[in-house]
N, C-alpha and C positions, 0 to 999 in steps of 0.2 A: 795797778800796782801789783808786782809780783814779787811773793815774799818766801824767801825758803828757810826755814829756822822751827827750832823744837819747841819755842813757848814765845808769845808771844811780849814782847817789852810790855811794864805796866804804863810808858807814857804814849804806846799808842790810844791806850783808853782817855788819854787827857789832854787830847790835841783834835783840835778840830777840821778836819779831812773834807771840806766843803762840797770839792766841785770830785772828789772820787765818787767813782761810778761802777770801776768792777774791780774786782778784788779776788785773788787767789792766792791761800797761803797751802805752800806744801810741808809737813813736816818732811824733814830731811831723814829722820829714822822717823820718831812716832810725834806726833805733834800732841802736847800731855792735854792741854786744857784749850778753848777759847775766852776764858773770864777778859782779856783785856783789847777784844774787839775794837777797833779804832772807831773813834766816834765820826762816822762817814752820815749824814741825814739823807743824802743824796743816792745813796749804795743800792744799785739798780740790779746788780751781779754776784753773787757770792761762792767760789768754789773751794772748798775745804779737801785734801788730800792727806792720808797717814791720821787721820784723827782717834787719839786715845780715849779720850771722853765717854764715859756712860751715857751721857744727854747732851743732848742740845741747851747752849748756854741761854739764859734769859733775856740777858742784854742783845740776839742774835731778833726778837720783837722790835725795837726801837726803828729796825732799818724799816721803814714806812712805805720807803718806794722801791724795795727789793720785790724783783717778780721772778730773778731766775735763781735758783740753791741746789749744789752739787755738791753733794756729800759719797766721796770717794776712800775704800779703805779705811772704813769706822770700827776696828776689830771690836772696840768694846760698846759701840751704840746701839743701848735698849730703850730710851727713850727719846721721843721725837714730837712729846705730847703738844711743847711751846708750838708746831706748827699750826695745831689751831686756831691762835690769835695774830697768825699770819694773813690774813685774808684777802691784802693783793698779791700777795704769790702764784705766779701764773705757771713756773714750772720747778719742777721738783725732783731729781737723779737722785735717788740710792744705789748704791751700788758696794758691794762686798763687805754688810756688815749684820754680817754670821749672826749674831746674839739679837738683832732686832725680829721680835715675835709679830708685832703690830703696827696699827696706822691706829691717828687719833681719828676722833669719831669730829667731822666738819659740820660747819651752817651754811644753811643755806648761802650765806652770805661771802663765801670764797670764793676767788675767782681759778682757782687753779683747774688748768684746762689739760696738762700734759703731766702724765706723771709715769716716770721712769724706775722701774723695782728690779733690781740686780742682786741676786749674791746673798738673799738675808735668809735667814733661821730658816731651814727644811721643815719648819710647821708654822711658817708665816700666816697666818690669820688676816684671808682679807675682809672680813663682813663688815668691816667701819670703811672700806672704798664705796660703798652703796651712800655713802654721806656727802659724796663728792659730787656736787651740784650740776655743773658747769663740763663736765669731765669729756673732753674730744677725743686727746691723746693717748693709750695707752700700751705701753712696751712692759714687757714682765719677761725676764729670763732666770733658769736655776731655779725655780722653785718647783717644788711640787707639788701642782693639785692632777687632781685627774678631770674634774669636769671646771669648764671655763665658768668665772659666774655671770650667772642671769640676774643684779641687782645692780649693777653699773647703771651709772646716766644713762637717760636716755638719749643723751646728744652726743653719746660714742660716733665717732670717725674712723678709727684704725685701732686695729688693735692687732699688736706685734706680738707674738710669743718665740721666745729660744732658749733651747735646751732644754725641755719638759719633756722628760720621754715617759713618766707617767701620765700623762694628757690624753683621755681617751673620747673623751665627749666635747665635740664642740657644738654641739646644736643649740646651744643658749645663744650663741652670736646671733642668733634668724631673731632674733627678741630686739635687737638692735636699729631702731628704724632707719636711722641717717647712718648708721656700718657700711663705706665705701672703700675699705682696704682691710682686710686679713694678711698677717703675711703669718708662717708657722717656720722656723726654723729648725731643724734639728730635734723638730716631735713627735 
């Protein structure tokens, strides 16, 4: 289901969406809020685009068997804390939302293996990624650190970096046992 509209109707929250599977709503200018998420049990895919919202909405937990979330153009998203209690979320795109400072602090217990950082706060704080249990996949572009960190999984596989032209130290990667692709873009 592909939905292009600024807020969502409040009777998708009271219809029951069984056999939906992926889901992508684009705001058409800003899309204000998610409060009335369709009630999908089955919602496997979720890609949000133009999102207004300071936080990630609560009712965005219930989806049980979501593993994939793409949060695209979140000018105003600072928190993202509800991904904690997300714990089969296997992959996770941010992407262009300036005012996001942090990652929630993960258990052991998540299985998110891919996680994709675009566009956020130029003093994005990674030291709650080291909570990332599971973690194979990693892409990070636009931010700036200078040294790569050395607390990531140890079950790193790739680790993509673009646009970091403060990036000065990558010798944390050699910490990496199963690190079978470096790429560096534009660093």
């Amino acid at each position: 289901l592909t939905l292009h509209l600024n807020e969502l109707p409040l009777e998708f929250s009271e219809v029951l969406f069984d056999s939906l599977e992926r889901l992508y709503i684009n705001g058409t200018d800003v899309l204000k809020d998610l409060k009335h998420l369709p009630n999908a049990p089955n919602l496997t895919y979720l890609s949000v685009q133009n999102f207004k919202s300071i936080r990630l909405p609560k009712r965005i937990r219930k989806y049980n068997e979501l593993h994939e979330l793409l949060i695209h153009n979140g000018a105003n998203l600072e928190d993202v804390s509800i991904l904690r209690k997300m714990k089969q979320l296997g992959f996770l795109k941010l992407d262009k939302c300036p005012k996001l400072r942090s990652f929630p602090k993960f258990t052991r217990k998540h299985d998110l293996v891919n996680l994709n950082l675009f566009s956020l706060h130029k003093s994005f704080e990674m030291s709650n990624l080291k909570h990332i249990p599971r973690l194979l996949n990693f892409r990070v572009g636009d931010l700036a650190f200078e040294t790569f960190p050395a607390d990531l999984s140890n079950t790193l596989r790739q680790a993509k970096i673009f646009d970091n032209p403060k990036l000065r130290d990558i010798t944390k990667l050699a910490k990496y046992p199963e690190l079978i692709t470096i790429k560096l873009y534009n660093t």
